[in-house]
VOGU-3710 file (C-alpha; in Angstrom, 3 decimals, decimal comma):
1> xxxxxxxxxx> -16,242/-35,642/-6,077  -19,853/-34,280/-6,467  -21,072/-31,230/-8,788  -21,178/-29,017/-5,817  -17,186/-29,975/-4,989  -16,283/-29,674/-8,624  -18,030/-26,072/-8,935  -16,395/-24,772/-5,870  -13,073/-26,069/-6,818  -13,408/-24,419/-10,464
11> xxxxxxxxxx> -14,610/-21,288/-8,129  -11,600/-21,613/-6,081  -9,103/-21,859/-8,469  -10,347/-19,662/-11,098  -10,180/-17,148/-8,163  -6,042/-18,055/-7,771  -5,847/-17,525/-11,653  -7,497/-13,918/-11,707  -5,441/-12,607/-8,430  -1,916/-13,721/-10,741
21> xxxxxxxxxx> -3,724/-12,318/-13,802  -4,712/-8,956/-12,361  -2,965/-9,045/-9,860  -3,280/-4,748/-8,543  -7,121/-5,524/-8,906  -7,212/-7,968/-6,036  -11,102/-6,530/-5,438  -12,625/-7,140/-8,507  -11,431/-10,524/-8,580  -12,878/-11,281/-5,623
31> xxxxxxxxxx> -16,122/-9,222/-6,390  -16,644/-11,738/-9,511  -15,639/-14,578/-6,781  -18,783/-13,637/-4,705  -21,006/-13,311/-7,624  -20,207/-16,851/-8,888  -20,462/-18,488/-5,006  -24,396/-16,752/-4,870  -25,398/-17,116/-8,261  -23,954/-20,973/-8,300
41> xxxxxxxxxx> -25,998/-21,641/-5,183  -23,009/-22,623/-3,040  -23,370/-20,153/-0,197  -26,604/-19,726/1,967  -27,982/-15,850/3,041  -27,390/-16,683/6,332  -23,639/-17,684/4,980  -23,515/-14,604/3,314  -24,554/-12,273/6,616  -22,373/-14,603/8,838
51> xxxxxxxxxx> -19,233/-14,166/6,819  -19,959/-10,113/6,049  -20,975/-9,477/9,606  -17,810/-11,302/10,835  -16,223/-10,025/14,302  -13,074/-10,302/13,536  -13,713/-8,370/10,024  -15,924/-5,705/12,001  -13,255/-5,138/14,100  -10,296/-4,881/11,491
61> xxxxxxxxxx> -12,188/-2,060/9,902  -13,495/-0,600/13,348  -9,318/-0,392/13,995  -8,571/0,839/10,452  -11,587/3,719/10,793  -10,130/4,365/14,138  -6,820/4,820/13,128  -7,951/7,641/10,695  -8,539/9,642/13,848  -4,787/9,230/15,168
71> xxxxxxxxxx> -3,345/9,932/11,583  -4,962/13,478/11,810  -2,369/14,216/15,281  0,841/15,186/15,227  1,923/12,107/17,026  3,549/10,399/13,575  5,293/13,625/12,372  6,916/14,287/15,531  7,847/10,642/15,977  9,420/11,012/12,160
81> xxxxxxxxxx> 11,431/14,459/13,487  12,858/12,919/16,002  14,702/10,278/13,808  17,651/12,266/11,559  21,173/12,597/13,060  24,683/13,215/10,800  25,339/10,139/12,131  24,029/7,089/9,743  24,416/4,376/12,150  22,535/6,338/14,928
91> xxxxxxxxxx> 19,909/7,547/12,262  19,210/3,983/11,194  18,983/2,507/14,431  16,022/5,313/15,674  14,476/4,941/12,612  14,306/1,397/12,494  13,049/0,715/16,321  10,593/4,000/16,464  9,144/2,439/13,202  9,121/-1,459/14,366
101> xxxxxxxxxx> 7,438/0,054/17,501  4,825/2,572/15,419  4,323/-0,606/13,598  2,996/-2,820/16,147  0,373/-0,232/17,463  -0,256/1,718/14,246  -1,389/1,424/10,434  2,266/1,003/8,788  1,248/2,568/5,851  0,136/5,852/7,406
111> xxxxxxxxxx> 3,849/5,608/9,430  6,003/5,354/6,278  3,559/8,214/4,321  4,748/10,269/7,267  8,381/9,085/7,404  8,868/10,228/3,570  9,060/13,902/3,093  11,584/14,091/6,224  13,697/10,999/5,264  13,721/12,171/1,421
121> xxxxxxxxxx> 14,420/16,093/2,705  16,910/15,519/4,740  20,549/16,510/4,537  22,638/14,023/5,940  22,139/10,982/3,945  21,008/9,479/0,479  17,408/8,681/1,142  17,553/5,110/-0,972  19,931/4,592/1,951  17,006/4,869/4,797
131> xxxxxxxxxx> 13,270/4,268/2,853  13,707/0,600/1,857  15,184/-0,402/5,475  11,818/1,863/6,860  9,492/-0,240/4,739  10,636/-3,660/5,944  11,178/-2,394/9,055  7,639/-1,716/9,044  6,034/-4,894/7,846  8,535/-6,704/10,877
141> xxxxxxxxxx> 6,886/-4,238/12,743  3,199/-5,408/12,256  4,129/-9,340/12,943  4,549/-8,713/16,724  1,129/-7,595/17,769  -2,549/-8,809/16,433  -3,154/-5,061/15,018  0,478/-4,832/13,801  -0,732/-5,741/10,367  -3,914/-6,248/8,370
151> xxxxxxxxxx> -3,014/-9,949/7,741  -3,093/-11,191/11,354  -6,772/-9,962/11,710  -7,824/-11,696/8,634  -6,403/-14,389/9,619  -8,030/-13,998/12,633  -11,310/-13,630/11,266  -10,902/-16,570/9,268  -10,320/-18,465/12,563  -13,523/-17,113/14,570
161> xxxxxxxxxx> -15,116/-18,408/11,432  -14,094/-21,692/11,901  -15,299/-21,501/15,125  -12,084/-20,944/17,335  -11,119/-18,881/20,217  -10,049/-15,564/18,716  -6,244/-15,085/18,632  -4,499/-12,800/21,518  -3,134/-9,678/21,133  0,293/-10,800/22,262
171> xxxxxxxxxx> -0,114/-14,019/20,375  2,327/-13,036/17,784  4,919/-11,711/20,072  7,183/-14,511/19,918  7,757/-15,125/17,119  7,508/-11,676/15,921  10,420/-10,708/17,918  12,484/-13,022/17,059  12,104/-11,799/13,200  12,723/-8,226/14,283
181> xxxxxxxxxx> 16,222/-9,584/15,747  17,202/-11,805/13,506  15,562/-9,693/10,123  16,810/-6,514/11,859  20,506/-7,136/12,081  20,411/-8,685/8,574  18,792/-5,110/6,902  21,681/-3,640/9,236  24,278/-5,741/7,008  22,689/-5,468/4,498
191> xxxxxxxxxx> 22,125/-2,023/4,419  25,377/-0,989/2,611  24,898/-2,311/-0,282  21,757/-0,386/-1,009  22,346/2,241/-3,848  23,896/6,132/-2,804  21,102/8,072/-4,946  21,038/11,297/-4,996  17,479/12,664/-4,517  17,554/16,766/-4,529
201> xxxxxxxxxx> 14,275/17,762/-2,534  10,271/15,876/-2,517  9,905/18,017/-6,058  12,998/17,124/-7,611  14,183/16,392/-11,352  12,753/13,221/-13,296  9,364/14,940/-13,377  7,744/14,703/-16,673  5,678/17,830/-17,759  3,725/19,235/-20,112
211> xxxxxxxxxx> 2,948/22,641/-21,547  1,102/23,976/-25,237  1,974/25,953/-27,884  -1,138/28,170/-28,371  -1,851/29,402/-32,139  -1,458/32,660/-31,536  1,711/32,424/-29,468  4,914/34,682/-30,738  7,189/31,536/-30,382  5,391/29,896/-33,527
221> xxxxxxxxxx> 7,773/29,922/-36,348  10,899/30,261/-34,204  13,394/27,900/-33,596  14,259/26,457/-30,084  16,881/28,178/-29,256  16,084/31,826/-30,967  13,073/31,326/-28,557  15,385/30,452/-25,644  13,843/27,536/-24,700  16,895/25,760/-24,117
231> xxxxxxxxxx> 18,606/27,836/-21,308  15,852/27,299/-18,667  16,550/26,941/-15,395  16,734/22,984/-14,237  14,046/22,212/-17,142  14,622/20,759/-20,183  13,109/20,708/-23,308  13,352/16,460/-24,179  10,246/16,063/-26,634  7,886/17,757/-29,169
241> xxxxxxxxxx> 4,622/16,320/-29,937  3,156/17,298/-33,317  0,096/16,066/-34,580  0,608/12,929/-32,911  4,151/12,552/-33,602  7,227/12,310/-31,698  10,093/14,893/-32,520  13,604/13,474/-30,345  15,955/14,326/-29,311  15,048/18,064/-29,937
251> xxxxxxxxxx> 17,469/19,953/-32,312  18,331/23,668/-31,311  16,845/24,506/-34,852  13,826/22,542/-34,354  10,915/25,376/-35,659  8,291/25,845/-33,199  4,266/25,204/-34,726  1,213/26,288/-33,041  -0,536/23,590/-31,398  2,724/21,989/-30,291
261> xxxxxxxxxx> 3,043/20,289/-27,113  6,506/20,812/-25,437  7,592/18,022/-22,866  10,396/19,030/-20,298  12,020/17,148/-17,688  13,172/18,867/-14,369  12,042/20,788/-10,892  9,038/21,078/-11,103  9,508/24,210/-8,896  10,840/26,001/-11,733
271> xxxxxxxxxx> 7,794/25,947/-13,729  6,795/29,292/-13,287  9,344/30,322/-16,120  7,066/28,727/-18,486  4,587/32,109/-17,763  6,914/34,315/-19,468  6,806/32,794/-22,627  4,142/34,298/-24,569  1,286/31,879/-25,659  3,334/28,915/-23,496
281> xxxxxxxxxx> 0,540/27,247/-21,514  1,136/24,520/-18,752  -2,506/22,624/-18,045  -3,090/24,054/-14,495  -2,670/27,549/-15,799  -5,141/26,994/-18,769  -7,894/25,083/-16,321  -7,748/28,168/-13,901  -5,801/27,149/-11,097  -2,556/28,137/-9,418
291> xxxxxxxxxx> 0,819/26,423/-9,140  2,298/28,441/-6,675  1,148/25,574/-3,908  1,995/22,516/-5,775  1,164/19,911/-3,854  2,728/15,943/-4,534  0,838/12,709/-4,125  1,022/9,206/-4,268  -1,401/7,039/-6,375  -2,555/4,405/-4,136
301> xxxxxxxxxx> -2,949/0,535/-5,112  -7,026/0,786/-5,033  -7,434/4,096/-6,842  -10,070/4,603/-9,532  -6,935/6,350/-11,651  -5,590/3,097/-12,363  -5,252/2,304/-16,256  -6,858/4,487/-17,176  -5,638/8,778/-18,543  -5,853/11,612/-16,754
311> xxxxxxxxxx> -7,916/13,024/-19,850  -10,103/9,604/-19,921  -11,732/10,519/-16,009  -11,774/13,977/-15,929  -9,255/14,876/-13,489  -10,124/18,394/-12,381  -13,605/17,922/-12,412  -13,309/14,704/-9,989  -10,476/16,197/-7,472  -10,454/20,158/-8,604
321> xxxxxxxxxx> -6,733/19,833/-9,047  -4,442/19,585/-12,371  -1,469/17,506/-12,972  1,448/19,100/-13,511  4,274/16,867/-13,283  4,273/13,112/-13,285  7,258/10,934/-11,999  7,028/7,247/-12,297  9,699/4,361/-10,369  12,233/7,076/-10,432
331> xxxxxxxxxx> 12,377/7,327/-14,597  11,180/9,541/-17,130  7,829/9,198/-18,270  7,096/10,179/-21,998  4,607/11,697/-23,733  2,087/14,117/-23,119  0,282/13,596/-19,755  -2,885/13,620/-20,566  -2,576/10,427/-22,554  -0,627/8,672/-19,873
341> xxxxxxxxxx> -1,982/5,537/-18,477  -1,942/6,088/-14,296  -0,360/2,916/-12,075  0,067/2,522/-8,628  2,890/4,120/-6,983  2,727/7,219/-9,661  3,899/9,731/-8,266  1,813/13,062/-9,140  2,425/16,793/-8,770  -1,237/18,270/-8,672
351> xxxxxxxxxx> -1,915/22,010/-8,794  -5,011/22,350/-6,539  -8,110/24,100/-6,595  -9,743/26,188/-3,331  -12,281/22,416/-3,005  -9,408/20,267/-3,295  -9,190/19,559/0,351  -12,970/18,987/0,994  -13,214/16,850/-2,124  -13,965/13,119/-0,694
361> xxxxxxxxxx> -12,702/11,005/-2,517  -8,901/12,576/-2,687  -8,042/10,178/0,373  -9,094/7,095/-1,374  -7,015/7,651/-4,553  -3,918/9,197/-2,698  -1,408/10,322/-0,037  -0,729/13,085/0,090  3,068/13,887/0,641  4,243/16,958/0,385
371> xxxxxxxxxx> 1,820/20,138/0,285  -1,733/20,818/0,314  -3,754/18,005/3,101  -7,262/17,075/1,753  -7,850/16,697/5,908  -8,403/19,245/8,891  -5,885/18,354/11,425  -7,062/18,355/15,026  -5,997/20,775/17,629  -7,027/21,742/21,007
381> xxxxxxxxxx> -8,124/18,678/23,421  -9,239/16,774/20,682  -5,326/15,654/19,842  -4,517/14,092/23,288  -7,954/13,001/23,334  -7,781/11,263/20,687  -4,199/9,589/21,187  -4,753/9,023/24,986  -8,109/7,192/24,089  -6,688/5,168/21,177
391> xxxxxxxxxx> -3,841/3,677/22,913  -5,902/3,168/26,431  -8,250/0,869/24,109  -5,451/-1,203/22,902  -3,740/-1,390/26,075  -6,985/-2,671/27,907  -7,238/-5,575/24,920  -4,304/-6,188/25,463  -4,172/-6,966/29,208  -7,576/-8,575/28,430
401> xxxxxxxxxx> -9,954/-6,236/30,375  -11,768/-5,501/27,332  -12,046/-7,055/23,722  -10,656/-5,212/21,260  -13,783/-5,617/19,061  -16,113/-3,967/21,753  -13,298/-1,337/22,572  -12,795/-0,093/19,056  -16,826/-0,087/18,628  -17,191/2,275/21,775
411> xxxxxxxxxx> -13,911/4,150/20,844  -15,426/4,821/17,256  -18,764/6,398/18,546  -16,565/8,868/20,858  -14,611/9,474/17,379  -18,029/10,591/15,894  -19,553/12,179/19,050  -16,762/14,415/19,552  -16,146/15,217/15,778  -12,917/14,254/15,890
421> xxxxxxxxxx> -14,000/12,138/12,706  -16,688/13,160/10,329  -18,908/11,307/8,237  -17,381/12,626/5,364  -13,872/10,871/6,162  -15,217/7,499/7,378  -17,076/7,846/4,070  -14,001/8,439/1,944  -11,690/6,095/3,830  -14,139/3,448/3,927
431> xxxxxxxxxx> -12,190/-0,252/3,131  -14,734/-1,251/1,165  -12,594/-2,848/-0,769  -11,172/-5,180/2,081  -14,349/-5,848/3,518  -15,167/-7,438/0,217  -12,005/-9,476/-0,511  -11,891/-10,500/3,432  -16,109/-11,416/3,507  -15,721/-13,279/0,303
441> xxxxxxxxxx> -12,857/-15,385/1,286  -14,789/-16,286/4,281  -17,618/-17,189/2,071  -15,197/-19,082/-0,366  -14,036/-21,038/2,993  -17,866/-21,922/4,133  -18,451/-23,547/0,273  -14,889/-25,547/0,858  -16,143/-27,172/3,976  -20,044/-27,615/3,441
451> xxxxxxxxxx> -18,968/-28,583/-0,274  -17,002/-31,804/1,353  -13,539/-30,182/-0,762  -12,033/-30,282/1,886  -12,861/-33,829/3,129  -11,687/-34,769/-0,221  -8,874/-33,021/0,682  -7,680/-34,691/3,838  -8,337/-38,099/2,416  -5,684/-37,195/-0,500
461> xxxxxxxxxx> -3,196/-35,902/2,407  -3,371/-39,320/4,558  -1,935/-41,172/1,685  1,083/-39,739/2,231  1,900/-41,436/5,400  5,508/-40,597/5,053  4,665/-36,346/5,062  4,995/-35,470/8,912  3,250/-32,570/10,175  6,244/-30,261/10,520
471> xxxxxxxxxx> 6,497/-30,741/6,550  2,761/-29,601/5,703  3,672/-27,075/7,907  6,819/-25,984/5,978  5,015/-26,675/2,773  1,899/-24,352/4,101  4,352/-21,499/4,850  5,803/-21,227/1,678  2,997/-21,770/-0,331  1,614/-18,402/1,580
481> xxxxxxxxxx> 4,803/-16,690/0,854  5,157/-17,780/-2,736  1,361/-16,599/-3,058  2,170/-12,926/-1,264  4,443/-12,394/-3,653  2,668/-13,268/-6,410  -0,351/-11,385/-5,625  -1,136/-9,572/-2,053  -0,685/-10,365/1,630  -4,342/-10,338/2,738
491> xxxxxxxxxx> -5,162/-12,590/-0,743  -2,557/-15,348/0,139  -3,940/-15,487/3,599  -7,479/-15,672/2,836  -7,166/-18,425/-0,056  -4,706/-20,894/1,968  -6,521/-20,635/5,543  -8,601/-23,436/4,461  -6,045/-25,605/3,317  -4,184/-25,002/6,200
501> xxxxxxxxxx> -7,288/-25,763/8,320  -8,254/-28,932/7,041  -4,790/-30,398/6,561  -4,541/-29,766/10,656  -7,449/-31,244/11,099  -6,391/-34,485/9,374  -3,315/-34,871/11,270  -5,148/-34,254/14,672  -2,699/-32,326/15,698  -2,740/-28,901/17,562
511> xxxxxxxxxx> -3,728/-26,301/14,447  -2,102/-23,160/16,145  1,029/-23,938/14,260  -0,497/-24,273/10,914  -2,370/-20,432/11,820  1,031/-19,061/12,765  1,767/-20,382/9,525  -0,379/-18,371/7,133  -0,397/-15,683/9,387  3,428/-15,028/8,800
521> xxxxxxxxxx> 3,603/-16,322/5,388  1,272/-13,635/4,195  3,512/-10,960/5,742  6,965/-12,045/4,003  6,897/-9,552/1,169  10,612/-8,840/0,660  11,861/-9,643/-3,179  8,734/-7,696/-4,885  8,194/-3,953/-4,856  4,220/-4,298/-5,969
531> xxxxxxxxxx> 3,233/-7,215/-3,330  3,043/-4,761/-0,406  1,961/-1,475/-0,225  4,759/0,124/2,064  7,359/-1,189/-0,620  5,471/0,258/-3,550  5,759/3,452/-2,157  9,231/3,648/-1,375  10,297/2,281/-4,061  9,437/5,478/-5,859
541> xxxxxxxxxx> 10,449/7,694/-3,401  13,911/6,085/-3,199  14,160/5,542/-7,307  15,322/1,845/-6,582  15,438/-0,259/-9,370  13,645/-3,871/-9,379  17,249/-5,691/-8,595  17,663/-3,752/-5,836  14,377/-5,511/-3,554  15,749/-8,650/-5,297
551> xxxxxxxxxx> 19,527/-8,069/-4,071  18,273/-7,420/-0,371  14,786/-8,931/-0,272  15,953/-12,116/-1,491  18,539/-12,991/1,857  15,748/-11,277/3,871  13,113/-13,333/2,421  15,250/-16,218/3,093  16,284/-15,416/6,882  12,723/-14,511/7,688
561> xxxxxxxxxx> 11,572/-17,670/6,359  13,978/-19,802/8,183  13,387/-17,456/11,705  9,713/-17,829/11,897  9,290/-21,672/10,825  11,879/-22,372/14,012  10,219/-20,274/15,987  6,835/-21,426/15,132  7,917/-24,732/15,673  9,514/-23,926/18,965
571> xxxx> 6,554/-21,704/20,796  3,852/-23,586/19,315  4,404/-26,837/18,901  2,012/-29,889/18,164
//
């Protein structure tokens, strides 16, 4: 092995190490991944503007910037009215196929943001009963078409790297549907054992907020309950905070001091009783902004929030909006809020200045789910204008008229032309971040192969005469899987493409098999709530514990696993 083999290797799996270290910063892993391919030498310029300029990448974020357009229609929210009956079998079944289907064609994580508030308001059935069958239902969803998920265009791009014929739009069908089938009438079984919680309304209890004694207050020297601070209605008074101390559980003699902060746990709704306590001040109310339009969110995977306090980035001066309440995996969070480290999936309940919804940069930190949109919503022609055109374009790719990279490029100008997207959005919804971990990894892949890694590689394989190809295969998938649940989807695909590529290449066999392979191996993310974004967020929403995406993703995991190596094998063979 030369130096340059050695230092690509050390590159390579240095890379592996960060993702499992940090493994919700995916980005900056990768970001100190390209810095060490340039500044080492291993990658040319023209290797850099090949693998950034990619078609395959263009046209993932072409679709994703697209997409932003559709998500401003009503098309999702009537698709998500349209699923609720008394009936739990009949509810399940609509929700499952209209989501599957939404899936295929469309972003799954804008369908289950929109599938939330209904399926958590609704007054038939426990929601934990309905929002972990919609997120896997999703990700089965985006394994039957070449859009259905991010992953399959990576991998895609990673193959028109390699120089191959770019994937079909129906490649995935197949074996896609069979998952669906098989998958689907699993999560049907399955399905009862998930956990009957009860979940009141989007703004319910196991909120944490805060609110301050001021010095001057008239409830300063009083106890707790002379001040009546214990017969609110659906909050409760569960900690004091006094210079920097802790006072639990909270005695109904407890003396109130000035500068006291007063955490209660409850409906956030209610929080307008805190006004009529003199000198009682909740955060939104002391920065100058109104709680009568509270509006929730959801702290996405990428935000800038992440580890870090709402006091540490200057909340209302970045989003012109005020926490009030914070709710975190369905359990209490303590202390005061301010000093609160944010992580994805927080759930946050923001009172909102009049900029809040022209700020640009609330999109890239969260969705919004109940209350105040950061986005205009179209109306007039531009709403069947802009679903007629989106699914014309994907319908032409997919009969093969047109590719989908030059029909999303034309369909994106229109988008502009027509103002049914402004700079301002495709500014804020950028995926920068992708773009980097995708561009990189294709970068990564060019030093593998010039490096001769990979020729190293395939000699090391053809000593084991005995492995057949059907076994690297096997071994290929559930590496993939084993690394999407470790870290992310689109990670484990871009890292074990090149294996997968050069271990095909040393058997001589057909390497469709071995694509299929990673392609569906990135998208099993069943047993961990933090591996795909979907399952973050209803896990959440639903207040699920950890065992219970072990106690159905495991046999899931398992049955897809087993489904889509047959299949593979069967529709693609060698």
């Amino acid at each position: 092995m030369n130096i340059d083999a050695a230092c690509v290797l050390l590159i390579f799996i240095s890379t592996i190490i960060g993702l499992l270290k940090f493994q919700k910063q995916p980005a900056k892993v990768f970001g100190f991944t390209f810095f060490a391919l340039i500044i080492s030498g291993q990658v040319s310029n023209e290797a850099v503007l090949a693998s950034m300029s990619n078609k395959g990448l263009i046209t993932l974020i072409l679709l994703i910037l697209c997409s932003l357009a559709l998500e401003k229609t009503r098309l999702l929210r009537i698709l998500a009215s349209k699923v609720l009956f008394s009936s739990y079998a009949k509810t399940w079944i609509r929700l499952f196929s209209l989501t599957v289907v939404s899936s295929a064609l469309l972003n799954n994580t804008a369908v289950v943001s929109t599938m939330l508030a209904p399926i958590r308001n609704n007054p038939y059935h426990s929601a934990s009963r309905l929002l972990l069958p919609l997120s896997y239902a999703a990700i089965f969803g985006g394994t039957l078409t070449l859009i259905g998920t991010s992953t399959n265009l990576i991998v895609n791009s990673l193959v028109l790297n390699a120089d191959l014929p770019t994937l079909g739009f129906f490649d995935f069908f197949p074996v896609g549907i069979f998952i669906v089938i098989t998958c689907g009438c699993a999560l049907w079984f399955l399905s009862k054992y998930l956990p009957e919680t009860d979940i009141n309304s989007t703004l319910e209890s196991y909120y944490l907020l805060d609110a301050k004694i001021e010095p001057n207050s008239t409830l300063v020297g009083k106890t707790v309950e002379e001040n009546a601070l214990r017969h609110l209605d659906s909050l409760f008074l569960i900690e004091i905070i006094r210079a920097g101390q802790t006072i639990t559980p909270v005695s109904p003699d407890q003396v109130i001091c000035a500068n006291d902060k007063l955490i209660f746990n409850g409906d956030v709704t209610k929080v307008n009783q805190l006004k009529q306590f003199d000198g009682l001040t909740v955060f939104a109310h002391k920065q100058g902004l109104s709680d009568d339009n509270l509006t929730e969110v959801f702290v996405r995977t990428e935000s800038v929030l992440i580890n870090k306090t709402l006091k540490s980035v200057g909340f209302r001066a970045k989003f012109d909006a005020a926490v009030v309440a914070m709710k975190r995996d369905g359990q209490t969070v303590t202390g005061k809020l301010g000093d609160v480290s944010i992580r994805p999936g927080d759930y946050l309940v923001l009172a909102t200045g009049q900029d809040f919804k022209a700020r640009n940069n609330v999109d890239k930190n969260f969705i919004v789910v109940n209350g105040v949109e950061p986005e205009s919503k179209l109306t007039g022609k531009k709403e069947p204008f802009v679903i007629l055109s989106f699914f014309l374009t994907v319908a032409l790719s997919a009969l093969g008229i047109i590719s989908l990279f030059k029909g999303m490029l034309v369909l994106f100008a229109f988008f502009l032309l027509s103002n049914c997207l402004s700079k301002d959005e495709v500014i804020r919804r950028f995926p920068i971040q992708i773009w980097l971990i995708i561009s990189t990894a294709l970068m990564l892949a060019s030093a593998l192969i010039n490096s001769g890694l990979l020729t190293s590689l395939e000699t090391i394989t053809s000593f084991s005469g005995s492995l057949s190809p059907t076994v690297a295969l096997i071994i290929i998938f559930l590496l993939t899987v084993l690394l999407t649940e470790l870290v992310t989807n689109n990670a484990a695909a871009a890292l074990i493409f090149p294996i997968a590529y050069s271990i095909a290449l040393n058997y001589g066999v057909n390497i469709t098999p071995f694509i299929m392979a990673v392609a569906f191996g990135a998208s099993a993310s069943f047993i961990s709530p933090y591996g795909y974004q979907t399952n973050l967020m209803v896990f959440s929403a639903g207040q699920y514990r950890l065992i219970d995406f072990i106690k159905i993703g495991v046999p899931i995991s398992v049955i897809y696993c087993i489904t889509a190596i047959c299949s593979i094998l069967y529709f693609f063979p060698f």
